[in-house]
C-alpha positions as CSV (number, residue, x, y, z in Angstrom):
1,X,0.0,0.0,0.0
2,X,1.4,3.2,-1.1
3,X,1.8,6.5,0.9
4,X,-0.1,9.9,0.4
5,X,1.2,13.2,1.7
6,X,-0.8,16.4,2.3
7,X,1.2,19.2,4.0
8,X,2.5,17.8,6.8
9,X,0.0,14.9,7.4
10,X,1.0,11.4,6.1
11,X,-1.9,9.0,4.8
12,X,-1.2,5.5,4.4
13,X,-1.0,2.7,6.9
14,X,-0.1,3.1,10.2
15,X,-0.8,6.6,10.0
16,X,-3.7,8.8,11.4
17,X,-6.8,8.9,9.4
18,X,-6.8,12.5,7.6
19,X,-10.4,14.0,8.4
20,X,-11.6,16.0,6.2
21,X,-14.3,18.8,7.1
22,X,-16.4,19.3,3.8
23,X,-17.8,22.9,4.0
24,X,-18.5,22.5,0.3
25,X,-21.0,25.3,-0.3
26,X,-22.6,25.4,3.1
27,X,-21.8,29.0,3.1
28,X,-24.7,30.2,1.2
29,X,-22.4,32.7,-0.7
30,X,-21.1,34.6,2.1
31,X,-17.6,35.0,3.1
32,X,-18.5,35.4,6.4
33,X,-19.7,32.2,7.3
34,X,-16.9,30.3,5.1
35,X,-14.7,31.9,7.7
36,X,-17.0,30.9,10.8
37,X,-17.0,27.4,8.8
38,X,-13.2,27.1,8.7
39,X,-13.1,27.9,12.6
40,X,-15.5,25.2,13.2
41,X,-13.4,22.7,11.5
42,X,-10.1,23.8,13.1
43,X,-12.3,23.6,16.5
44,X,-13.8,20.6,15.8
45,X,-10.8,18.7,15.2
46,X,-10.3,18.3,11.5
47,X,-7.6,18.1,9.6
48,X,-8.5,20.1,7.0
49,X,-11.3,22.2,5.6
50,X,-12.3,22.1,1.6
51,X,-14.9,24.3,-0.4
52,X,-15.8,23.9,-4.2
53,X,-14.9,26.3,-6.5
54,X,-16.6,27.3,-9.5
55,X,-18.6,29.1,-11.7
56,X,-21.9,28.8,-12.5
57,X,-21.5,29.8,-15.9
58,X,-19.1,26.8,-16.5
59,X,-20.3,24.1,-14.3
60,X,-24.5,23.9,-15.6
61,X,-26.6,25.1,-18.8
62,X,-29.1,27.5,-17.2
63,X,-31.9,25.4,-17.6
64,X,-30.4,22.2,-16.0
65,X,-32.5,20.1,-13.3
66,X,-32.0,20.3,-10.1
67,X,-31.4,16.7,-8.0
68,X,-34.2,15.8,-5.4
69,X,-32.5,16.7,-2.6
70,X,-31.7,19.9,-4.3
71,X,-35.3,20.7,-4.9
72,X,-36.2,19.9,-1.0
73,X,-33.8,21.7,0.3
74,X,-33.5,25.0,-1.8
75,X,-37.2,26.0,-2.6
76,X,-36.4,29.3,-3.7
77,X,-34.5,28.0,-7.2
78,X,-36.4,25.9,-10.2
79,X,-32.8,24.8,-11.6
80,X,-29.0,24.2,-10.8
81,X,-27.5,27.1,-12.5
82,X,-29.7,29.5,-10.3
83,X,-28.8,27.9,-7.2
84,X,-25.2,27.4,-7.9
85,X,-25.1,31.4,-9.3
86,X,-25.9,32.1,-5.6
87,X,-23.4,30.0,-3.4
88,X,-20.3,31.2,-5.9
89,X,-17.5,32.3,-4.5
90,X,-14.8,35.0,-6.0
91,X,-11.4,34.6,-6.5
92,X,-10.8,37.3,-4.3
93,X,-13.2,36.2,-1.4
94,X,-11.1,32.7,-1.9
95,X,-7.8,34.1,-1.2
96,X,-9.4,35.9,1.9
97,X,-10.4,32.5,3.1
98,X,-7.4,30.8,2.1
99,X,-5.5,33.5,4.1
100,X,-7.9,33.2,7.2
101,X,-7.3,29.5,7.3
102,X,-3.8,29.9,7.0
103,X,-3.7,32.4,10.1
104,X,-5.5,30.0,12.2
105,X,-3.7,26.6,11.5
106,X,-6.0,24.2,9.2
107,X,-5.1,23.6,5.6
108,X,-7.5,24.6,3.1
109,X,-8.6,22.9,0.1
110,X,-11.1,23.4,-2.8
111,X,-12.5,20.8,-5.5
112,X,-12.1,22.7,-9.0
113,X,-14.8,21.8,-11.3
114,X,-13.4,23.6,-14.3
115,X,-9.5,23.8,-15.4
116,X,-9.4,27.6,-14.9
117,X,-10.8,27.0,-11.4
118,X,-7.5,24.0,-11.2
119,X,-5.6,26.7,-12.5
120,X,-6.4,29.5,-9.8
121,X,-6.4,26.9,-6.7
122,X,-3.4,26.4,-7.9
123,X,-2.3,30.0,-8.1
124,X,-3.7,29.9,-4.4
125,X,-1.2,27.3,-3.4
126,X,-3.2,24.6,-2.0
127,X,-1.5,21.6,-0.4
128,X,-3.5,19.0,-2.5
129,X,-6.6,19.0,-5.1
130,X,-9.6,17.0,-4.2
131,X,-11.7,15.8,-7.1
132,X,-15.6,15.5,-6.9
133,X,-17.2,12.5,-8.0
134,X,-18.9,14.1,-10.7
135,X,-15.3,14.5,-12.7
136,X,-14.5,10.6,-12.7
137,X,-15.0,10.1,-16.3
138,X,-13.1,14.0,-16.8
139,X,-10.1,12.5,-17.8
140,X,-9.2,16.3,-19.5
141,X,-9.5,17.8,-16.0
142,X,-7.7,15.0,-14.1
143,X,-4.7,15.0,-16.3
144,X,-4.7,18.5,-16.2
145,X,-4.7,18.5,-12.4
146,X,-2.1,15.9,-12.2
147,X,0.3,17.8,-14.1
148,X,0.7,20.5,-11.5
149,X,2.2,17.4,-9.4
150,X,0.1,18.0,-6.0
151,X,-1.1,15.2,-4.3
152,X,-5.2,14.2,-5.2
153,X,-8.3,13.0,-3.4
154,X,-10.3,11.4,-5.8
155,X,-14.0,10.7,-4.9
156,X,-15.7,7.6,-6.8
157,X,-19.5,8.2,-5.9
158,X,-21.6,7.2,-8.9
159,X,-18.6,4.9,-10.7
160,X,-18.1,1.6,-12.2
161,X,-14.7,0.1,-11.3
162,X,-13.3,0.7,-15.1
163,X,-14.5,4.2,-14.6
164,X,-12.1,4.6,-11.6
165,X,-9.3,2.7,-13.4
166,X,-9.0,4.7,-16.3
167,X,-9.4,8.1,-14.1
168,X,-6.2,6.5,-11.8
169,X,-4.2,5.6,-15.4
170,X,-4.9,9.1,-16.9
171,X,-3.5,10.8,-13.3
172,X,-0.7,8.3,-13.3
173,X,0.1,8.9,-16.8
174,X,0.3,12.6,-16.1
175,X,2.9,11.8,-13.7
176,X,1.4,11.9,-10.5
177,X,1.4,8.8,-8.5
178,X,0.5,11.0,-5.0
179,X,-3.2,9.7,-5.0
180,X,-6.1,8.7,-2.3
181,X,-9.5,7.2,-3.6
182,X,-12.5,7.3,-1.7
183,X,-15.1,5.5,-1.9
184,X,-18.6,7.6,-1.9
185,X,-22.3,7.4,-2.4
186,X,-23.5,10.5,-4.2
187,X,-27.1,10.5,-2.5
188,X,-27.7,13.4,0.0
189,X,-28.3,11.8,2.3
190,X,-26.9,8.5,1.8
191,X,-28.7,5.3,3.1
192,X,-26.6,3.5,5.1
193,X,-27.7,0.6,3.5
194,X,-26.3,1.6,0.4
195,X,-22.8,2.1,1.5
196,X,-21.2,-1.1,0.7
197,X,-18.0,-0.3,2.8
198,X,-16.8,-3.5,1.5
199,X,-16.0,-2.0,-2.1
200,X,-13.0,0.3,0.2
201,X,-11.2,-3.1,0.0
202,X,-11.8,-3.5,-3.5
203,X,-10.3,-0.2,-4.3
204,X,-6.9,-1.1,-1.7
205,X,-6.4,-4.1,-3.7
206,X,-7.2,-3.3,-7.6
207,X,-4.8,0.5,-7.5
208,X,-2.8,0.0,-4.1
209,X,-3.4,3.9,-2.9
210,X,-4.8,4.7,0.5
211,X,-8.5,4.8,0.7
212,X,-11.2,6.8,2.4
213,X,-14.7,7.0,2.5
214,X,-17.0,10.2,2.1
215,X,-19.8,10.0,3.9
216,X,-23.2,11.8,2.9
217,X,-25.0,9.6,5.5
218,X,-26.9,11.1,8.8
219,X,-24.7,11.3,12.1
220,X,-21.6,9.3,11.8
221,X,-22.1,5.1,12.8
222,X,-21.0,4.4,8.9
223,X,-17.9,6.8,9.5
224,X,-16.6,5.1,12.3
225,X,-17.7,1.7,10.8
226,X,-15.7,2.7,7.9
227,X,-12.4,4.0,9.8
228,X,-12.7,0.6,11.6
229,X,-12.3,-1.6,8.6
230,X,-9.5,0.2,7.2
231,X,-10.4,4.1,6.0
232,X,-7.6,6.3,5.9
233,X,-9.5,9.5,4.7
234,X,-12.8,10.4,6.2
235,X,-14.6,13.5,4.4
236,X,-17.4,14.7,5.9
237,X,-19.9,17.8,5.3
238,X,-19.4,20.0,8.3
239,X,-22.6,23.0,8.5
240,X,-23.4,25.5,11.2
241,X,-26.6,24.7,11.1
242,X,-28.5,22.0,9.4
243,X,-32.0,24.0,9.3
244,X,-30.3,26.9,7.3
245,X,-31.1,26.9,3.2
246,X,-29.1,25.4,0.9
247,X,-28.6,22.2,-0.3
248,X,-26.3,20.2,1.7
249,X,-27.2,21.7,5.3
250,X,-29.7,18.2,6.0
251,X,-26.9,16.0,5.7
252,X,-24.0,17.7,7.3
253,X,-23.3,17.6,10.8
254,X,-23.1,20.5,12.9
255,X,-19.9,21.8,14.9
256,X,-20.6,19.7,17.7
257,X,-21.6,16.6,16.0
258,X,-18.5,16.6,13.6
259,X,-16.4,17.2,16.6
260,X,-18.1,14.2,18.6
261,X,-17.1,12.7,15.4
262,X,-13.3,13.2,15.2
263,X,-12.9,12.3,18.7
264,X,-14.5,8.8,17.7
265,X,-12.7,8.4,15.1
266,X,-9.5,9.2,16.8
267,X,-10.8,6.3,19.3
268,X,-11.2,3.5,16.8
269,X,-8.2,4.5,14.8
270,X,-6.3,3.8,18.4
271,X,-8.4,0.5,18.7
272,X,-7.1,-1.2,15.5
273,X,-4.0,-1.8,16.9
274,X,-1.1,-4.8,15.3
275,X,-2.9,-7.5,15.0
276,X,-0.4,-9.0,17.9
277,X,-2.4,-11.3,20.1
278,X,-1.0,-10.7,23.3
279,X,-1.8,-9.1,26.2
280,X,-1.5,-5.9,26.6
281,X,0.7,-4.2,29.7
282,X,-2.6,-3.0,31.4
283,X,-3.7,-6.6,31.8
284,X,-1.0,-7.8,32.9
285,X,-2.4,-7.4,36.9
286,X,-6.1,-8.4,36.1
287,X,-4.0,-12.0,34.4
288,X,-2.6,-12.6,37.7
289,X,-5.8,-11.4,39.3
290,X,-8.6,-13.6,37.4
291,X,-6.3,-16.4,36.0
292,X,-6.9,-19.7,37.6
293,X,-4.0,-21.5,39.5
294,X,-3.5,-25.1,41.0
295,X,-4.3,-25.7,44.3
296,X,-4.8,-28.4,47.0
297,X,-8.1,-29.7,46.8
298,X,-7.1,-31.3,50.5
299,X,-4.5,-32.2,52.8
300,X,-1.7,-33.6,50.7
301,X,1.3,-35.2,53.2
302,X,5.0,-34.6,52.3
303,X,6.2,-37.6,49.9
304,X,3.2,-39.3,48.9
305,X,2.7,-39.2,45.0
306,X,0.3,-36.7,44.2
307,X,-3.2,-38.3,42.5
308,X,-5.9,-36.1,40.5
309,X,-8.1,-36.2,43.3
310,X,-5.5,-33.7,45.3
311,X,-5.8,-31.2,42.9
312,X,-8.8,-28.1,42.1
313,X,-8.3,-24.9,40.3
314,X,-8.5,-21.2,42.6
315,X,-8.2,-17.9,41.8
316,X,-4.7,-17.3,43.5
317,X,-1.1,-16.1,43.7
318,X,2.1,-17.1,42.4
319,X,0.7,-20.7,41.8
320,X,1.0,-22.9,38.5
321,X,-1.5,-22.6,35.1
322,X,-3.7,-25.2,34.6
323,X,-1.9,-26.3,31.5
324,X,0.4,-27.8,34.6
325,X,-1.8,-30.0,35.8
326,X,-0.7,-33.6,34.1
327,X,3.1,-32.7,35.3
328,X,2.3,-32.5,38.5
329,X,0.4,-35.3,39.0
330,X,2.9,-38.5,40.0
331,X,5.7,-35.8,41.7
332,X,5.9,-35.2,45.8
333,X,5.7,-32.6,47.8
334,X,9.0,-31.7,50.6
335,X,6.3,-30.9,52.6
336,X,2.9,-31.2,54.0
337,X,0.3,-28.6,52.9
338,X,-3.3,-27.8,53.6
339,X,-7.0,-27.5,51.6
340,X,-6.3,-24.2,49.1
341,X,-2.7,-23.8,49.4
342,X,-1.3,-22.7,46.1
343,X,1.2,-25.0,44.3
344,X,4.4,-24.4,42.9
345,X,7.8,-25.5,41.7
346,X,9.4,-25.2,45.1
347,X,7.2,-27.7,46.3
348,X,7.7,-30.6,44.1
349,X,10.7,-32.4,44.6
């Protein structure tokens, strides 16, 4: 399994999962809360914090349909382009809020959905492009990313396998081997159901890059399901307040939750452990405590052969396993001992 580095963070096993707060467009077009949103990721524990950049203009023909959840939770629009014309961003209000994140400590990312969008992020100087799900089969705008040699997240929602494979060979054959897939179900919000966490393993094994898993499900049980069987990128939509307008808010988590979130995940990352089965140093005591030892099941007289009958198992101290048992049956003892005493070596002669 290959490595991934973002910044300073190293992805790949062994490593800390990278979580990723997805504040996507939960601003609702204001600068103002994309900075609020970027100080609720830092506070919440993420890693990093990504928006989307684009234009309207170049992303939908102004009479395209809105998605379901679109429609439910943006009542004020009757197609994409409309709602999308009102949660752009400028360049300029990006560099503000690259700058801001900067300032405060969290790395700042942006999914490009055109090339002159790749081409400003990166003018910006972000650490790593992340690629939405949508661009899988935009082999134009993958190669052209992976020419600028930064690492990239590649979601998956919506694809075949040979859709993902010929988006990895098209970044690999631009040079750029710095790669993370994660799996994703583009349905807002996702059933868990429907999450098939198992296809994470499939994507490890068929292109050997670190893997994640976006997760457009309610609350966070698939999240920490999927950290637990082996995700090494967790994205996640990150809102201030899931009743606000717009179309993401309903299956984003607010501040609190994402930061409940992170500390879980943080806690079944440190679960997984080495596979080692052993105990570990803290049971050490309880083993001596709540192991079974030998003991004398009645009087036993010095130099008489010991029969099965003279033996029972206790709770004790400093006596012999069980797996001891059969060895000491025949020996003798140097001396007489009483109903419970504990067995040893320095008994038997």
């Amino acid at each position: 399994m290959k490595s991934l580095s973002i910044g300073t963070s190293r992805i790949g096993p062994g490593e800390r999962c990278f979580i990723l707060a997805e504040a996507g467009v939960n601003h609702n077009g204001s600068i103002e809360l994309a900075k609020q949103l970027v100080s609720a990721a830092l506070e919440a524990g993420a890693d990093a914090v990504k928006f989307q950049t684009f234009q309207a203009d170049k992303l939908v023909t102004p009479d395209s349909e809105m998605a379901e959840y679109q429609r439910r939770n943006t009542r004020d629009h009757s197609n994409q382009y409309d709602m999308l014309k009102q949660l752009e961003l400028t360049h300029e209000e990006f560099i503000e809020l690259k700058s801001y994140a900067d300032t405060i400590g969290i790395l700042f990312l942006s999914t490009p959905h055109d090339e002159e969008s790749a081409d400003f992020l990166e003018e910006l100087a972000v650490p790593c492009f992340k690629i939405a799900s949508g661009d899988v089969p935009n082999l134009g705008l993958l190669s052209r990313v992976a020419l600028k040699g930064k690492p990239i997240i590649l979601s998956t929602g919506m694809a075949y396998l040979g859709e993902v494979e010929a988006a990895v060979r098209a970044i690999e054959q631009a040079g750029n081997s710095n790669l993370g897939l994660l799996h994703c179900v583009s349905d807002y919000p996702a059933d868990p159901a429907s999450c098939n966490l198992r296809a994470m393993d499939t994507l490890a094994q068929a292109f050997g890059y670190p893997v994640g898993f976006s997760d457009h499900t309610l609350g966070f049980e698939v999240t920490l399901a999927a950290v637990a069987r082996g995700a090494r990128i967790i994205e996640k939509h990150l809102t201030l307040d899931r009743t606000m307008p717009g179309p993401d808010h309903e299956a984003s988590l607010n501040p609190a939750e994402f930061a409940a979130m992170a500390k879980a995940v943080r806690a079944v990352e440190a679960s997984i452990g080495d596979g080692v089965k052993a105990p570990v140093s803290s049971e050490l005591e309880m083993r001596v405590v709540a192991r079974k030892v030998i003991v004398a099941a009645r009087p036993i007289p010095a130099g008489r052969a010991i029969v099965a009958e003279d033996l029972t198992l206790r709770r004790g101290s400093g006596g012999l396993d069980p797996a001891y048992m059969t060895l000491i049956i025949g020996r003798k003892l140097r001396r007489d001992i009483y109903v419970n005493s504990v067995i040893n070596l320095d008994l038997l002669v």
